[in-house]
FITI-818937 format. One record per residue (C-alpha): residue in one letter; x, y, z. Coordinates in pm, 1 decimal. Example, Ala and Ser with C-alpha at 12.3 -4.5 7.8 and 13.67 -1.06 7.14 Angstrom:
REM FITI-818937
<residuo=A	x=1230.0	y=-450.0	z=780.0>
<residuo=S	x=1367.0	y=-106.0	z=714.0>
This chain:
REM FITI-818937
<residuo=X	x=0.0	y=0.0	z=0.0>
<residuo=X	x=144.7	y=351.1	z=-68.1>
<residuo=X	x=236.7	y=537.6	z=224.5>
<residuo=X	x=14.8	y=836.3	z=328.3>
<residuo=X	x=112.1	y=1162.2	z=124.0>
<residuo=X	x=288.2	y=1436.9	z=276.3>
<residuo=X	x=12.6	y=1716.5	z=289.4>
<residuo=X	x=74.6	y=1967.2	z=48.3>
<residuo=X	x=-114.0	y=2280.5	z=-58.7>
<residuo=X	x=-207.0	y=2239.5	z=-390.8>
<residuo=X	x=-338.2	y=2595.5	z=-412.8>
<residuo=X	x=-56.5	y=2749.6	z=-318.9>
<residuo=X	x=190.6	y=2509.0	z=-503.4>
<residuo=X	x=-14.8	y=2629.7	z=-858.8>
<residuo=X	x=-35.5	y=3000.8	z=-775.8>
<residuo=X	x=358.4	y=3011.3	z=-675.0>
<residuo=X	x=411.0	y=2885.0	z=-1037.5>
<residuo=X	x=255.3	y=3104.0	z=-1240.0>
<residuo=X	x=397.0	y=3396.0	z=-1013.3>
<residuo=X	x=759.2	y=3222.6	z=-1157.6>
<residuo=X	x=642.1	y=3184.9	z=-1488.4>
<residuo=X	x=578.7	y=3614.4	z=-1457.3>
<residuo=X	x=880.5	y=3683.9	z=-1350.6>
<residuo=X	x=1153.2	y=3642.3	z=-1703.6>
<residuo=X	x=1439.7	y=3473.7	z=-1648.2>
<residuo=X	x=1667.0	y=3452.3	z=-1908.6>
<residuo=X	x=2042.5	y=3286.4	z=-1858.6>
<residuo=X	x=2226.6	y=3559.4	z=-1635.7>
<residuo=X	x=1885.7	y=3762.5	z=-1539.9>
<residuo=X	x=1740.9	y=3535.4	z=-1295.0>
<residuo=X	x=1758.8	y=3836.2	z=-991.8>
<residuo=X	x=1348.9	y=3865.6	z=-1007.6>
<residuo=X	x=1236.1	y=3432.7	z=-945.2>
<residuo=X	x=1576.2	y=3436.4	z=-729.1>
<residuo=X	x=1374.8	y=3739.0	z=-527.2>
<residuo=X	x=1055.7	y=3522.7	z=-546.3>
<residuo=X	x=1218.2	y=3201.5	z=-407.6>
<residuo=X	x=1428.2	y=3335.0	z=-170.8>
<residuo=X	x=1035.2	y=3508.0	z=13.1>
<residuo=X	x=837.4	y=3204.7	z=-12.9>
<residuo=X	x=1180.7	y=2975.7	z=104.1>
<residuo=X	x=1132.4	y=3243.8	z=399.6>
<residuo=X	x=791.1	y=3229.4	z=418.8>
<residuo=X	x=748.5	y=2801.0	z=423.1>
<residuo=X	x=1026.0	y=2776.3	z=725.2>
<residuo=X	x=1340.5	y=2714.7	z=485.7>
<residuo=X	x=1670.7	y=2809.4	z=617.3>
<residuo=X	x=1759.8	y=3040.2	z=288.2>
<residuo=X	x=2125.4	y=3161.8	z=152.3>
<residuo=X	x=2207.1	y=3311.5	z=-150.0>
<residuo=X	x=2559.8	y=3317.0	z=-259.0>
<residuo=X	x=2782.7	y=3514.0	z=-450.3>
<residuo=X	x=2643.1	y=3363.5	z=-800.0>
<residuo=X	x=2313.4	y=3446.9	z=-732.7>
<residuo=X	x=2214.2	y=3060.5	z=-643.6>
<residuo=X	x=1961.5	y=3021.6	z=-337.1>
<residuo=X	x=1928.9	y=2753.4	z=-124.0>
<residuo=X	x=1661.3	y=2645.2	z=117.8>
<residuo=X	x=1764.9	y=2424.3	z=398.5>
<residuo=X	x=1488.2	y=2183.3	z=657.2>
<residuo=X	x=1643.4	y=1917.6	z=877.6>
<residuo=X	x=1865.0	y=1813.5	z=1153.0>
<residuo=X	x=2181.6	y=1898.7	z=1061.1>
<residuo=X	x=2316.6	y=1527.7	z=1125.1>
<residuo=X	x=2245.8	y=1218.4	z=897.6>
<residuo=X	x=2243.3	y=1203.6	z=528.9>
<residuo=X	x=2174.7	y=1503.9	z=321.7>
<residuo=X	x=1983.0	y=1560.9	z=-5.4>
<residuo=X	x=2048.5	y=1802.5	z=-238.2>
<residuo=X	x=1741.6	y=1866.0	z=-519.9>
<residuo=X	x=1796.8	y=2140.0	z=-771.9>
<residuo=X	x=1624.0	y=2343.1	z=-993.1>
<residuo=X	x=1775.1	y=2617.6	z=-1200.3>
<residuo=X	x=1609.6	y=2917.7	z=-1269.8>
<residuo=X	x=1675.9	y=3034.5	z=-1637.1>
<residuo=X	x=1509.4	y=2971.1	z=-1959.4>
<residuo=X	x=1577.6	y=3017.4	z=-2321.4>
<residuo=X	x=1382.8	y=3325.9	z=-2450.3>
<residuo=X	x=1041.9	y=3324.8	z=-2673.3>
<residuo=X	x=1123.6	y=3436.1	z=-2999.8>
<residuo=X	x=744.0	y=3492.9	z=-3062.2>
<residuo=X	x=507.8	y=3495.4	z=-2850.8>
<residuo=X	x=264.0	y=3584.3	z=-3122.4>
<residuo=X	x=321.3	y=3183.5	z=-3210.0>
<residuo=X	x=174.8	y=3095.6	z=-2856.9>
<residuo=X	x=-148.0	y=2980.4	z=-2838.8>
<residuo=X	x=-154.9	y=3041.2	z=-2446.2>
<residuo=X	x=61.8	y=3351.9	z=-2264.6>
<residuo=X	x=398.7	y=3222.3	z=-2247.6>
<residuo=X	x=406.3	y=3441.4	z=-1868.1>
<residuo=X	x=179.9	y=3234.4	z=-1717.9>
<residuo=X	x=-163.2	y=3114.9	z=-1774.4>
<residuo=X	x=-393.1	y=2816.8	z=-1618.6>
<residuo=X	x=-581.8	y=2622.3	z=-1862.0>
<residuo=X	x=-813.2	y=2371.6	z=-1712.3>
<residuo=X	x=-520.5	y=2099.6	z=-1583.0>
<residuo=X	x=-265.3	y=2255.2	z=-1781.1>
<residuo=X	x=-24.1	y=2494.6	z=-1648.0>
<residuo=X	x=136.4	y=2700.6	z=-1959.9>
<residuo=X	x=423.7	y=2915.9	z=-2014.0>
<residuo=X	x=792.6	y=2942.0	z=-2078.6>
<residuo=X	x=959.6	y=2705.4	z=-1798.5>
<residuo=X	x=638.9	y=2597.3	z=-1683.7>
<residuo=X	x=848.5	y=2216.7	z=-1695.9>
<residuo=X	x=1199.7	y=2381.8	z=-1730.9>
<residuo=X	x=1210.1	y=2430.8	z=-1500.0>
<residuo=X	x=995.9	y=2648.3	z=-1276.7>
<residuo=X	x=711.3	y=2379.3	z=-1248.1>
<residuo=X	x=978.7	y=2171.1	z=-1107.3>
<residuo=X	x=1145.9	y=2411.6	z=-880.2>
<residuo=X	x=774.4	y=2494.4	z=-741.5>
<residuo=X	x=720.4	y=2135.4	z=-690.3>
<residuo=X	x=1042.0	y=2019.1	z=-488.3>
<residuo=X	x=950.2	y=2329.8	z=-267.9>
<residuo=X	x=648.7	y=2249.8	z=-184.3>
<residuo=X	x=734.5	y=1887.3	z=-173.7>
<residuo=X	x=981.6	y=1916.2	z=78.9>
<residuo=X	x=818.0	y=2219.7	z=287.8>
<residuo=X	x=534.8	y=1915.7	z=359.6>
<residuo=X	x=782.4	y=1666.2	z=442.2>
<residuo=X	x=983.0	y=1893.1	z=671.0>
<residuo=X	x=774.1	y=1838.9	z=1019.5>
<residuo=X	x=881.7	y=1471.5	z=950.2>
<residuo=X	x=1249.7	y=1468.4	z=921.2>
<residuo=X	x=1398.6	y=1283.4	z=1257.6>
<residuo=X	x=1737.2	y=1251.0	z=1095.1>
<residuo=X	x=1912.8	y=1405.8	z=797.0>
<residuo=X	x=1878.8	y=1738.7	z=601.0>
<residuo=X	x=1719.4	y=1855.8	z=281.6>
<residuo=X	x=1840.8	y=2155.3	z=76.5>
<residuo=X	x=1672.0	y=2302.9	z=-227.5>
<residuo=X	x=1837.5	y=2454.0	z=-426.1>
<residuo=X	x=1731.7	y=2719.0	z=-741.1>
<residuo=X	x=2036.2	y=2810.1	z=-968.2>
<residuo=X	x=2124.8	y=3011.5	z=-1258.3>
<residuo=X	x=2212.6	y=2961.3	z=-1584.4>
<residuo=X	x=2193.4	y=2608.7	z=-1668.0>
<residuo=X	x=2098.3	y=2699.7	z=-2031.5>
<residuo=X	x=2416.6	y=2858.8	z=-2081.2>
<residuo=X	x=2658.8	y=2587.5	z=-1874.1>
<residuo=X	x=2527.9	y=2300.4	z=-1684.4>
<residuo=X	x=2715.2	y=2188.8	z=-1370.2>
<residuo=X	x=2919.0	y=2483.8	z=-1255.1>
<residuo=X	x=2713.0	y=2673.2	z=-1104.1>
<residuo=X	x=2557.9	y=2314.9	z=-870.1>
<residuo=X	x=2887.2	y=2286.4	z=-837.5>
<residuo=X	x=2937.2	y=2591.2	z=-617.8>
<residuo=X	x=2615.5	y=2508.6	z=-402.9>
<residuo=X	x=2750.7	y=2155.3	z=-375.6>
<residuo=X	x=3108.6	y=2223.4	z=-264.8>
<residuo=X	x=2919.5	y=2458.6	z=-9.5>
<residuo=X	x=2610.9	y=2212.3	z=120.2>
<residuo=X	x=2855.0	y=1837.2	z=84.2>
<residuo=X	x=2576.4	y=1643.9	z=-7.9>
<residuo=X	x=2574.3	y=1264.6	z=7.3>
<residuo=X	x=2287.6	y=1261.3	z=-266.2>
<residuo=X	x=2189.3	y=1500.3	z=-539.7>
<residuo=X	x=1814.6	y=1465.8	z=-676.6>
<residuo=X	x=1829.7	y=1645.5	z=-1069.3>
<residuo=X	x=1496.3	y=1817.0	z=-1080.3>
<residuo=X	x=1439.0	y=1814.6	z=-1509.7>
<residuo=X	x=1142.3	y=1627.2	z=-1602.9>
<residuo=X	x=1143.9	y=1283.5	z=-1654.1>
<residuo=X	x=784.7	y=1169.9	z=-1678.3>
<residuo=X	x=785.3	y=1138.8	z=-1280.3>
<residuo=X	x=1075.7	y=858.6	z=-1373.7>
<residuo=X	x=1421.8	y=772.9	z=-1213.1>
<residuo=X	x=1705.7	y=940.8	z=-1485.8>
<residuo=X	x=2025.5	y=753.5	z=-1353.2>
<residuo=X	x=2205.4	y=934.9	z=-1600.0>
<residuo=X	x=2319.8	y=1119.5	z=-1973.7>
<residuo=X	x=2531.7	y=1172.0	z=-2221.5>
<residuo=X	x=2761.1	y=1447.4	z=-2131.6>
<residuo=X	x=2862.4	y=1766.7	z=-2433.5>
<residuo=X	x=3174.0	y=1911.4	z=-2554.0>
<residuo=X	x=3183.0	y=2218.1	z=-2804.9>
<residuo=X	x=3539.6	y=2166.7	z=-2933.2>
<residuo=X	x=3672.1	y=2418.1	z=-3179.1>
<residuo=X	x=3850.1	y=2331.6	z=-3482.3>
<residuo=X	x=4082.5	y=2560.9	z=-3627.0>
<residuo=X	x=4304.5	y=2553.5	z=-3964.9>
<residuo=X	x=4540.3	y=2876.1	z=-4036.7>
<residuo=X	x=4698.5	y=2978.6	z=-4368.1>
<residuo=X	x=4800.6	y=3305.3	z=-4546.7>
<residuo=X	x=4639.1	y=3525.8	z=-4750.7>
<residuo=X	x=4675.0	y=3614.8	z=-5114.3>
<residuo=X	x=4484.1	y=3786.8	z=-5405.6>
<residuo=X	x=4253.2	y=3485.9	z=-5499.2>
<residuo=X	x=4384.7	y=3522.9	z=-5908.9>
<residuo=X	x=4735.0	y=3380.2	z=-5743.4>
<residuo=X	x=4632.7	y=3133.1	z=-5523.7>
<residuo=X	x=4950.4	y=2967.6	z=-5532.9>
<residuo=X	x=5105.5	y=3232.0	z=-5354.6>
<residuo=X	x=4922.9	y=3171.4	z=-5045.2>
<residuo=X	x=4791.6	y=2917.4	z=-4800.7>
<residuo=X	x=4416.2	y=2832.3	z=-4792.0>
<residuo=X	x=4300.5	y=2754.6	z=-4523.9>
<residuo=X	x=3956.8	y=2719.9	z=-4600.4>
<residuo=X	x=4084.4	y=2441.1	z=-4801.1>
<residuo=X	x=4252.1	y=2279.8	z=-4503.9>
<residuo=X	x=3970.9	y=2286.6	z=-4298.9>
<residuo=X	x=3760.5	y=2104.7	z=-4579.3>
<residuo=X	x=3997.0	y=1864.2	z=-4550.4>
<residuo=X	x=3983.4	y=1843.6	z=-4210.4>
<residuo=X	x=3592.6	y=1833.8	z=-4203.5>
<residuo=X	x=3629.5	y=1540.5	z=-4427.6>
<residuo=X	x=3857.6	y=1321.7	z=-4197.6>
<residuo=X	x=3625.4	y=1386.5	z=-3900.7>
<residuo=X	x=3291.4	y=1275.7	z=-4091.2>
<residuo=X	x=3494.1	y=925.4	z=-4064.2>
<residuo=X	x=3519.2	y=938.8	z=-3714.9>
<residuo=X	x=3312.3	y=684.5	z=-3520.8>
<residuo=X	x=3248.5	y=797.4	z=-3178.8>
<residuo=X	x=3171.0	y=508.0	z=-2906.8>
<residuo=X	x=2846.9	y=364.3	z=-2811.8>
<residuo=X	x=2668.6	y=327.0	z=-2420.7>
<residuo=X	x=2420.2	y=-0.5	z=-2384.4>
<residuo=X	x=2180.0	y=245.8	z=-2225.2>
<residuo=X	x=2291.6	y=615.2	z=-2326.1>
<residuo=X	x=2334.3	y=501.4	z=-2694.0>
<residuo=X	x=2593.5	y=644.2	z=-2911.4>
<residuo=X	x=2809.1	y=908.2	z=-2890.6>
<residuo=X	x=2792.4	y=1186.5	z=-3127.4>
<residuo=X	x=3002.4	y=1440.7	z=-3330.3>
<residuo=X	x=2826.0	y=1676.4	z=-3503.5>
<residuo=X	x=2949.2	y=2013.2	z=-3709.8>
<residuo=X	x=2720.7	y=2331.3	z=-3612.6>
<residuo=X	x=2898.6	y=2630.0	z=-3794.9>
<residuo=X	x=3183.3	y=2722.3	z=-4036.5>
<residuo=X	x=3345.6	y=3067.9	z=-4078.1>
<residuo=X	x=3630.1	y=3196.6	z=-4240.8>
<residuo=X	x=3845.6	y=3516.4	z=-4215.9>
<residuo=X	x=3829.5	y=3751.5	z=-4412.1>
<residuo=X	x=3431.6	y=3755.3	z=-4427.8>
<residuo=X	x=3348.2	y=3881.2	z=-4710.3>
<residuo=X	x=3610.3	y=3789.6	z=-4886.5>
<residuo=X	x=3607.5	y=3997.4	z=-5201.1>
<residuo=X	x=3928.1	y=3831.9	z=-5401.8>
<residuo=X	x=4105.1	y=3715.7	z=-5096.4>
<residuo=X	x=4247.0	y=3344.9	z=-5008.3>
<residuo=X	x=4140.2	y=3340.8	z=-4647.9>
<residuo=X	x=4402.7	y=3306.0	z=-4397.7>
<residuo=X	x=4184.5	y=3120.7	z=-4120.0>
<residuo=X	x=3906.6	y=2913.9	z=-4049.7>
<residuo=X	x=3718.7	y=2764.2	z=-3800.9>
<residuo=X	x=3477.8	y=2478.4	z=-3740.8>
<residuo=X	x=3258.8	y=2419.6	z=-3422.1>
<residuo=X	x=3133.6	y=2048.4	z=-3357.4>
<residuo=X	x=2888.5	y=1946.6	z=-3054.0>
<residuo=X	x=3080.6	y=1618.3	z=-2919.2>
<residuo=X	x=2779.3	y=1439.8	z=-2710.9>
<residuo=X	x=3001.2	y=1254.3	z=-2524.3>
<residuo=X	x=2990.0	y=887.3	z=-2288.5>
<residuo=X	x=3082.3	y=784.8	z=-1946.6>
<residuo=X	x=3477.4	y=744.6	z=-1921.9>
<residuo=X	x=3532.6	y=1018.1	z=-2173.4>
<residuo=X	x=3749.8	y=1261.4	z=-2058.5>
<residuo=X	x=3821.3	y=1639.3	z=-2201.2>
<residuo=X	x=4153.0	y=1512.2	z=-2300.9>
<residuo=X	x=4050.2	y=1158.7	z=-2448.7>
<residuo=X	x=3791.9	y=1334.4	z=-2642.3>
<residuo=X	x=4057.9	y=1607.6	z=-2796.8>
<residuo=X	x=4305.1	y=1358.9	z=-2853.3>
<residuo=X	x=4043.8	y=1219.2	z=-3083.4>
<residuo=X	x=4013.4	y=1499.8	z=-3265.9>
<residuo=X	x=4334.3	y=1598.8	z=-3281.0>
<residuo=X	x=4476.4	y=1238.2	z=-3441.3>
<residuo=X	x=4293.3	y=1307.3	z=-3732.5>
<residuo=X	x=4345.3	y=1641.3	z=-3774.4>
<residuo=X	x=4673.6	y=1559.4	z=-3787.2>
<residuo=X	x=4661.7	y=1280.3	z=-4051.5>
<residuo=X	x=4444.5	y=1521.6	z=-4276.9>
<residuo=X	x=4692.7	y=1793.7	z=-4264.0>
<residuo=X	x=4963.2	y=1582.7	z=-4309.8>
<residuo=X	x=5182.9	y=1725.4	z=-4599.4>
<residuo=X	x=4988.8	y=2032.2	z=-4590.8>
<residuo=X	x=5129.8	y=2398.9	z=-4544.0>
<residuo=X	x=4828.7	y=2508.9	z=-4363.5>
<residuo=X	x=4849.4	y=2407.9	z=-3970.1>
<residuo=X	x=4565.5	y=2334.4	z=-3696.0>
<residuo=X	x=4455.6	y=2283.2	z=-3398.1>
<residuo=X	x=4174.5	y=2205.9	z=-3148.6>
<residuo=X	x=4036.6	y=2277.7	z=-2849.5>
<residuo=X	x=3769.8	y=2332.0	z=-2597.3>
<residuo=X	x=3513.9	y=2622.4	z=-2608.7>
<residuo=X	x=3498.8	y=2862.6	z=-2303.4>
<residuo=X	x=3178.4	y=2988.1	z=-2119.8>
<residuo=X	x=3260.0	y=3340.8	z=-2021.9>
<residuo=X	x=2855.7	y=3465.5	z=-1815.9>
<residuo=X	x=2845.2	y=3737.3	z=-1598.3>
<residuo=X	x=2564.7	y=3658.3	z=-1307.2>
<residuo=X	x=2269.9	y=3839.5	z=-1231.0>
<residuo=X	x=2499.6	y=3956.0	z=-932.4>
<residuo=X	x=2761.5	y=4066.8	z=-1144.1>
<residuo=X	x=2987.4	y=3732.8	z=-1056.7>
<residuo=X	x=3201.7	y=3638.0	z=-1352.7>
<residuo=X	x=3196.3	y=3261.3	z=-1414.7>
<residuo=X	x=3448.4	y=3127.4	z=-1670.5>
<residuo=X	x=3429.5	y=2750.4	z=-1759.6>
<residuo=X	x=3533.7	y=2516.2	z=-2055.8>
<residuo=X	x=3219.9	y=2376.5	z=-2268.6>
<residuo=X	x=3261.9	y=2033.5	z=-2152.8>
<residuo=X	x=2995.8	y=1852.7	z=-1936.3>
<residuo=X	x=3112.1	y=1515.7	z=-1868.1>
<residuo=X	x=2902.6	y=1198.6	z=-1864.2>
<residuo=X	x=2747.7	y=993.6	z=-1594.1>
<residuo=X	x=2511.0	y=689.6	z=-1551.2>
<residuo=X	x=2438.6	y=422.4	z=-1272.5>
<residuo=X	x=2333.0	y=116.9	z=-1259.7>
<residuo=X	x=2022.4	y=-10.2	z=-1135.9>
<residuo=X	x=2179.6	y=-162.9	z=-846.0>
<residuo=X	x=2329.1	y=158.0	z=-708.4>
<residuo=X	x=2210.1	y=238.7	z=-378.9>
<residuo=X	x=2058.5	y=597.9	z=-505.2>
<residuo=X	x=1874.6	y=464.7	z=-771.5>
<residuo=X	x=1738.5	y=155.5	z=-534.7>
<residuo=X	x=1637.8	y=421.4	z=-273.8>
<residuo=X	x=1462.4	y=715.9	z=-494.8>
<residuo=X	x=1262.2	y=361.0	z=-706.1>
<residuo=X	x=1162.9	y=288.7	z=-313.7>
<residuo=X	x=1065.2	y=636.2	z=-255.6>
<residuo=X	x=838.9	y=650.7	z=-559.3>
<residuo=X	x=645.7	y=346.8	z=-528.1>
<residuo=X	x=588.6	y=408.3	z=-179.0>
<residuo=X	x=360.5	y=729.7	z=-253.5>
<residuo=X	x=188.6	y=519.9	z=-609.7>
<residuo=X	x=419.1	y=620.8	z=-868.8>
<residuo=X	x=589.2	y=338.9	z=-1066.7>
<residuo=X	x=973.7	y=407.0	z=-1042.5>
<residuo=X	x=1056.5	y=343.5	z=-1354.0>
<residuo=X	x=1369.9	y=361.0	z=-1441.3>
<residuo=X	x=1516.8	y=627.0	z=-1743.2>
<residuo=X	x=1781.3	y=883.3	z=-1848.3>
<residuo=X	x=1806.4	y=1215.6	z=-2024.1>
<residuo=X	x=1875.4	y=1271.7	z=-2361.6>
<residuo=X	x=2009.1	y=1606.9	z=-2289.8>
<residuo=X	x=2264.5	y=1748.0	z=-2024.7>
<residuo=X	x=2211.7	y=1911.9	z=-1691.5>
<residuo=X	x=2352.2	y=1989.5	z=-1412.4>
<residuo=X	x=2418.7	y=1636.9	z=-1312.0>
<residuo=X	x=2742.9	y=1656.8	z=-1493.9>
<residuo=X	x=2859.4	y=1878.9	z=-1250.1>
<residuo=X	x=2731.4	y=1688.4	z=-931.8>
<residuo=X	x=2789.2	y=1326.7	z=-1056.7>
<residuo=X	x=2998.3	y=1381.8	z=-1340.8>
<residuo=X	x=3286.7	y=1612.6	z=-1216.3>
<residuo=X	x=3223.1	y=1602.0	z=-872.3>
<residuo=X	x=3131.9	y=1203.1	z=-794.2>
<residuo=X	x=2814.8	y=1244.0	z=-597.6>
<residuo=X	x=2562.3	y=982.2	z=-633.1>
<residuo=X	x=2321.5	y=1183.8	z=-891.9>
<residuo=X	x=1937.2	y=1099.3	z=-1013.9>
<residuo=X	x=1715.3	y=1296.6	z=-1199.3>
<residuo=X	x=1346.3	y=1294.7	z=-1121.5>
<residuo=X	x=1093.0	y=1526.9	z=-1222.7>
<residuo=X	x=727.2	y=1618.1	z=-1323.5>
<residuo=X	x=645.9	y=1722.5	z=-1682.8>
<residuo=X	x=723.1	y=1569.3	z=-2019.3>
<residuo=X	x=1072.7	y=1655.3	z=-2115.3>
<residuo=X	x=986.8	y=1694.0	z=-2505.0>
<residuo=X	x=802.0	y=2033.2	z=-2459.8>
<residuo=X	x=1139.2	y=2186.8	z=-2357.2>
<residuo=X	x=1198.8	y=2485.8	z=-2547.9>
<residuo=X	x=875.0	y=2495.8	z=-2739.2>
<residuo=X	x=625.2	y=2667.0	z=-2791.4>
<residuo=X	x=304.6	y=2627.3	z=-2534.7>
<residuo=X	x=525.8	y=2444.4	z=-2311.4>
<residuo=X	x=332.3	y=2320.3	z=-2032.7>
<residuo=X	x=304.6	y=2100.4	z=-1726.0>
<residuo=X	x=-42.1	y=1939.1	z=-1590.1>
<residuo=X	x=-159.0	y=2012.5	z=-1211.7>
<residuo=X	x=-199.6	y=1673.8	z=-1172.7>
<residuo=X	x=203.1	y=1566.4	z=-1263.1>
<residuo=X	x=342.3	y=1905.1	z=-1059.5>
<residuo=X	x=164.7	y=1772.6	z=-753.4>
<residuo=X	x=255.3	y=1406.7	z=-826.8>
<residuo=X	x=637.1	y=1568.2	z=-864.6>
<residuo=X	x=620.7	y=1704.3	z=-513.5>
<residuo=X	x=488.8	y=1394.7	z=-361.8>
<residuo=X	x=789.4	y=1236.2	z=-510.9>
<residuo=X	x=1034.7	y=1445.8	z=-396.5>
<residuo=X	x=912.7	y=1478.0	z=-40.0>
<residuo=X	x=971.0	y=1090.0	z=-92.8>
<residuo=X	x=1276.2	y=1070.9	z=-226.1>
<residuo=X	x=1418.6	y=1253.1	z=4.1>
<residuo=X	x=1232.1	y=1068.9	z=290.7>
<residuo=X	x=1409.9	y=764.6	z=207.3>
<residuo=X	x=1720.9	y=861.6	z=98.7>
<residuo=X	x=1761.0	y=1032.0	z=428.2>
<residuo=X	x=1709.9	y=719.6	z=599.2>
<residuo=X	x=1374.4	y=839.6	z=769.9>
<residuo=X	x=1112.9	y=602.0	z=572.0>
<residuo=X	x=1103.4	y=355.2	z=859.5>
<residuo=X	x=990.1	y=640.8	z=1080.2>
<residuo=X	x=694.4	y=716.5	z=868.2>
């Protein structure tokens, strides 16, 4: 028999979303929902920081035991039109539907886990539960959990991006790797004269559509994928160009490193080039973000990999914790990154992902979550947490 839900207000848990959905929140503009969750934190008996990124935390618990660590970020991509919305992409109740841009990434989820664990806070005999709202996953995911979890040294992290109110127990991890060939210029009537490097990174192109990257059982394969080409000059009005540069999104597997990944790349650049006069080289993109705080954060593109197995004692826990309040713990992974690759990926901290709302309306338009799955999402968490804190038995 499921266990008796924590009680949570419903009412409240639906109007404190579409009061986030309101507020904008583009990637490095997240000050006005950081203002919103840090009050109701406040107001539902959270113990609430806010550090120098502009990340807030809520804290409930004893301060001894385990401790669970569930986050949300805060920023969404933009809405190029809203005149292409059907419903007010800030905010709008439909019948059981919930609509607007993050209304499942991730502000539906954030409100959820909130709520969730504000319910199951009278509860806790043993452990502590932090959640945690932080900025700018759309532009770099991990760095910025990092910082809250170097801070909070959680034993578990909970990964609050929808996953049909499923267990993720992991994801392909992402590289941006630039490619980048260098010649020397000449009038384009005397090409023979100079060094095109256009030409050299054609030929590099060519020797990296051969490339097979690896393959995962569960996570599948391994990608490399070109995105953009330029050259320099641009236009170039009867010029050889001089440079040129490729940019490939590398969805990479677990046990791929930055450096095993390059070296990849690198090989057969090298073999393309060979003979050439034009040289190369590759390397990982930077994120360079200013905060909504005004704290600079500087990171390479590269989100590493993770996955466990069903066996591991987080995933056995947060499948216990969902069938104990009627959801099926079913077991599943993203097919995009998060901030897991910081937590679990960088970091080694036992990492799931578990969330309300279908992950294939990210990023589209008349994105939506249902009432029904952002209250089933806070039962969960409230659950999770519950027994991955060790206090199920006291329940």
């Amino acid at each position: 028999m499921p266990a008796a839900p924590d009680v949570i207000d419903s009412v409240a848990l639906v109007d404190f979303t579409v009061r986030l959905l309101a507020a904008r929140s583009p990637s490095g503009e997240e000050g006005a929902v950081a203002s919103l969750v840090t009050a109701e934190m406040e107001r539902l008996g959270f113990a609430v920081e806010v550090d120098r990124l502009g990340n807030v935390t809520g804290r409930v618990g004893t301060g001894t035991g385990p401790t669970v660590l569930i986050d949300s970020h805060m920023d969404t991509v933009g809405v190029t039109d809203p005149a292409a919305w059907a419903r007010n992409p800030d905010g709008e109740r439909v019948g059981d539907r919930i609509y607007g841009r993050g209304a499942m990434d991730m502000k539906g989820p954030l409100a959820a886990s909130l709520y969730g664990i504000a319910a199951l806070a009278p509860s806790l005999q043993n452990g502590t539960v932090v959640v945690s709202a932080s900025i700018a996953e759309e532009m770099i995911e991990g760095p910025a959990l990092e910082e809250i979890a170097r801070r909070v040294r959680p034993d578990y992290v909970v990964i609050g991006e929808a996953t049909n109110l499923k267990v993720a127990r992991g994801q392909r991890g992402r590289a941006e790797i630039r490619v980048e060939t260098f010649g020397r210029p000449t009038h384009s009537s005397r090409p023979e004269l100079g060094v095109n490097a256009a030409d050299a990174l054609v030929d590099v192109i060519s020797a990296l559509r051969r490339f097979r990257p690896p393959t995962h059982q569960i996570l599948g394969a391994g990608i490399l994928v070109l995105t953009d080409v330029m050259t320099r000059p641009y236009p170039a009005l009867s010029v050889v160009p001089d440079y040129a540069v490729a940019t490939y999104d590398r969805r990479t597997l677990p046990g791929e490193s930055a450096e095993s990944v390059l070296g990849e790349i690198q090989e057969a650049m090298a073999d393309a080039l060979r003979g050439s006069p034009a040289t190369g080289q590759a390397g990982i993109a930077e994120d360079d973000l200013t905060t909504y705080t005004g704290a600079r954060v500087v990171a390479p593109n590269f989100a590493p990999a993770w996955f466990y197995g069903e066996d591991a004692q987080i995933v056995r826990l947060s499948r216990q914790g969902l069938q104990a309040v009627g959801l099926p713990g079913e077991l599943t992974h993203y097919a995009f990154c998060t901030n897991g690759s910081g937590t679990a990926g960088r970091l080694g901290i036992p990492t799931i992902g578990f969330g309300p709302g279908d992950e294939a309306l990210a990023h589209r338009v008349d994105e939506y979550i249902t009432v029904e799955d952002l209250m089933a999402g806070a039962r969960g968490y409230a659950s999770i947490a519950r027994h991955l804190t060790g206090n199920a038995a006291t329940t």
